[in-house]
C-alpha angles and dihedrals in degrees: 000000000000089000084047086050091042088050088049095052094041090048091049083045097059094031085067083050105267132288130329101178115063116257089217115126138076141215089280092065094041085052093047092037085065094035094055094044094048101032096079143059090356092064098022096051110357093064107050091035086057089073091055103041086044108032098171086070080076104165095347098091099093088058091045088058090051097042096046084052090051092040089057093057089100092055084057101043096049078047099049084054096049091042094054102050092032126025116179139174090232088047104181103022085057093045090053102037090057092037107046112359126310094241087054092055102053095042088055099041096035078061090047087047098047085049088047086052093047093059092052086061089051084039090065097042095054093048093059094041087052087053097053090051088053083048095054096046089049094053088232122148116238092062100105082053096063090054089056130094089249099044095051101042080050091049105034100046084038092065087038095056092033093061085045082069109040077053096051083049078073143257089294097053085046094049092052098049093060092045094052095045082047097066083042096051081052098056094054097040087061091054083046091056111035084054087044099059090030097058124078124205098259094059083055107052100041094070091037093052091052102045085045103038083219118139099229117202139150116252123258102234117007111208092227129243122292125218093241091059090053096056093034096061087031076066103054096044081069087084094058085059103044094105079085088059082047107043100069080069087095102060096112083055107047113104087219106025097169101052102028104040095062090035085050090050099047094050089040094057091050095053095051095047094054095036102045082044101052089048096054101043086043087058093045091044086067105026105046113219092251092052087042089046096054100047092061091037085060102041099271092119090138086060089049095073131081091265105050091042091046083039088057100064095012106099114260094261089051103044089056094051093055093041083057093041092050101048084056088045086056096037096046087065095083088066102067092035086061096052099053093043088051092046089046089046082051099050083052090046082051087053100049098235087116127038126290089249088074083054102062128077138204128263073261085066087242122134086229098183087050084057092043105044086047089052085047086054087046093051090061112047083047091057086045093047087051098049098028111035100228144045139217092225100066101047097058085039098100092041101047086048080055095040087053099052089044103057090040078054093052091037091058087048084048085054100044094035121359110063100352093150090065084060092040111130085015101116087184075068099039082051095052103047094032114129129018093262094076093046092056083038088053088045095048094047085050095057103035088049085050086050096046089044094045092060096040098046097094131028130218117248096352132136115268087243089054103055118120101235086045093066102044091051086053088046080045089057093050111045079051091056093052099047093052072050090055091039093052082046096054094040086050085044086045086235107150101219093198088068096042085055087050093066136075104251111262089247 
């Protein structure tokens, strides 16, 4: 049956008239893929800071950080399935589209790429706020710049455009950039670590207390964690691990989709579980959560992330390599990021709900104004995120990554219940919702994504504009907008949209 679902695909492949994208990369590029967009601000800055946004998680960070990667086993494996029997370049939004209803599945996945966009502006301006820390340990001019408008608009839409290019070069070039930058993320990570566990918490806070002038002690009586801290800060952590939402973004580009592509995400997710974990736990080990929460609580953010708490007890030398290495781990994310916008703009350009123009590619074999439209994006929310101080994208990030897994979840149930005899002779279909696993997998990713939604979708003493479930409504809206925009386009075209959702997508 798999080789009868494989034949099917290939035939609606050729039938389309043969690849466009290059079939040029391995298992290795589909791990480190994950690993490069996950390994950065999310585990660098998102985790300590979380002790100090939500302070009721108290000591428990660490576990959030283990339990959100675990919780997150039934989106793998409904993504190891899809990916299996059907791998795309626009991944999700073609899982969903053939599985459930194609404006479904833009208005889901156009949210999950706005929030996607929104993080590569986050993405620039950390990296040039990393750099000016490393600057500032080093002692260079230069440092005060970086922290400047300027500075960081220069920085920040330099890496942006810089990594436009590394991906135009092609998906080989691609490929070897995050696996390079992967050996690179585990390097760092074991420094991370070994301080980490070697260091005990007095060492820490000596050096701390004196740069800071804080008196750091531990509380009296803590009032002990609560159970809605803990979700809370589990969901957010769901933003360290979306590369695994983004990685299946190379399926049109994996020599042996099928085989690589689930076997890429599965020992990418394991990586990331134990490696994100033992960081976490490694940091927490030598600042404990009470020291971490007060200095964000007084304005000492920059000490609250992996670097400045490794840079308070690692030698000089060594604190301003990781200061260096860590600004390039951060700012290598937009790589990855990049990769799977422009691949997503491409499955809607396949599709026909954009413009043909999203569907071509280079002599390079790269949909270059799908790149380009998605670093646009990425510009502004960067300049938004400069001058503002905030931006709508990554806000919605993490629930548009839950949304996404939700709706896949409720697209393979569609498939196996719901209308079966619409699938019915489609072997891409039989192959999905084959065996009870997947079912119990679909269910689980269901719930823990209700659970997850359920404690981000309003935030405490924020703005009404800058709720969570206000903006996605508002993301909602417009995704909707824009697909009544791509139905007006097709019926002008004469493209009949229900037989391109019919067919398996062309790659």
């Amino acid at each position: 049956m798999a080789q009868e679902a494989a034949r099917g695909y290939e035939h609606a492949t050729s039938a389309h008239g043969g690849f466009r994208l290059a079939r040029a990369v391995g298992v290795g590029a589909v791990i480190a893929s994950a690993l490069t967009q996950e390994y950065g601000a999310g585990i660098n800055l998102v985790a300590p800071n979380s002790a100090g946004a939500y302070p009721r998680i108290e000591n428990l960070v660490p576990v959030a950080m283990l339990v959100c990667g675990i919780l997150l086993l039934p989106k793998v494996a409904l993504f190891m399935r899809f990916s299996a029997h059907m791998p795309s370049a626009g991944s999700t939004y073609a899982w969903i589209g053939r599985s459930l209803s194609l404006p479904v599945a833009f208005v889901v996945t156009f949210l999950w790429w706005v929030g996607l966009g929104g993080s590569l502006g986050v993405l620039g301006f950390s990296f040039s706020t990393f750099l000016a820390n490393a600057f500032a340990v080093g002692g260079w001019p230069g440092g005060t710049w970086l922290t400047t408008t300027t500075g960081q608009l220069v920085l920040g839409l330099g890496a942006i455009w810089f990594f436009v290019a590394i991906n135009a070069l092609g998906v080989r070039s691609y490929g070897a950039w995050v696996q390079i930058l992967a050996v690179l993320i585990f390097l760092t990570a074991a420094v991370v670590i070994g301080y980490g566990f070697a260091t005990t918490p007095a060492q820490f806070l000596g050096p701390t207390a004196h740069a800071t002038h804080l008196k750091l002690t531990p509380p009296a009586r803590p009032p002990g964690p609560t159970l809605s801290a803990f979700f809370s800060v589990a969901a957010v952590f769901v933003f360290a691990y979306g590369g695994l939402t983004a990685a299946p973004a190379l399926g049109g580009e994996v020599r042996n989709a099928r085989k690589d592509l689930p076997r890429g995400l599965l020992l990418a997710w394991v990586t990331a579980v134990v490696l994100f974990t033992l960081v976490a736990f490694a940091v927490f080990h030598a600042a404990p959560w009470w020291a971490v929460r007060d200095l964000v609580h007084h304005g000492h953010s920059s000490l609250a992330t992996v670097p400045g708490l490794i840079g308070a007890v690692a030698p000089r030398f060594l604190a301003l390599t990781i200061d260096v290495v860590t600004a390039i781990i951060v700012g290598k994310t937009i790589n990855p990021a990049l990769m799977a916008m422009s691949r997503t703009a491409f499955g809607w350009g396949e599709d026909h709900l954009l413009p043909s123009l999203f569907a071509r590619t280079s002599a390079a074999k790269v949909p270059v104004a799908a790149l380009v439209l998605s670093a646009l994006l990425g510009s502004g929310f960067l300049i938004e995120t400069v001058i503002e101080g905030f931006t709508l994208g990554v806000v919605i990030r993490s629930l548009s990554i839950l949304v996404v897994v939700a709706v896949v979840a409720a697209g393979l149930l569609n498939v196996k219940f719901i209308q079966r005899r619409r699938f019915e002779g489609k072997a891409w279909a039989t192959q999905i919702g084959k065996g009870w696993g997947i079912v119990i997998a679909a269910l689980l990713a269901i719930i823990v994504s209700a659970i997850f939604v359920s404690s981000t979708l309003t935030s405490a003493g924020k703005a009404l504009y800058l709720q969570p479930w206000l903006e996605t409504l508002i993301g909602i809206a417009v995704g909707i907008l824009l697909w009544y925009w791509a139905v007006w386009r097709s019926h002008r075209s004469g493209i009949d949209l229900g037989a391109v959702q019919a067919t398996p997508p062309l790659e």
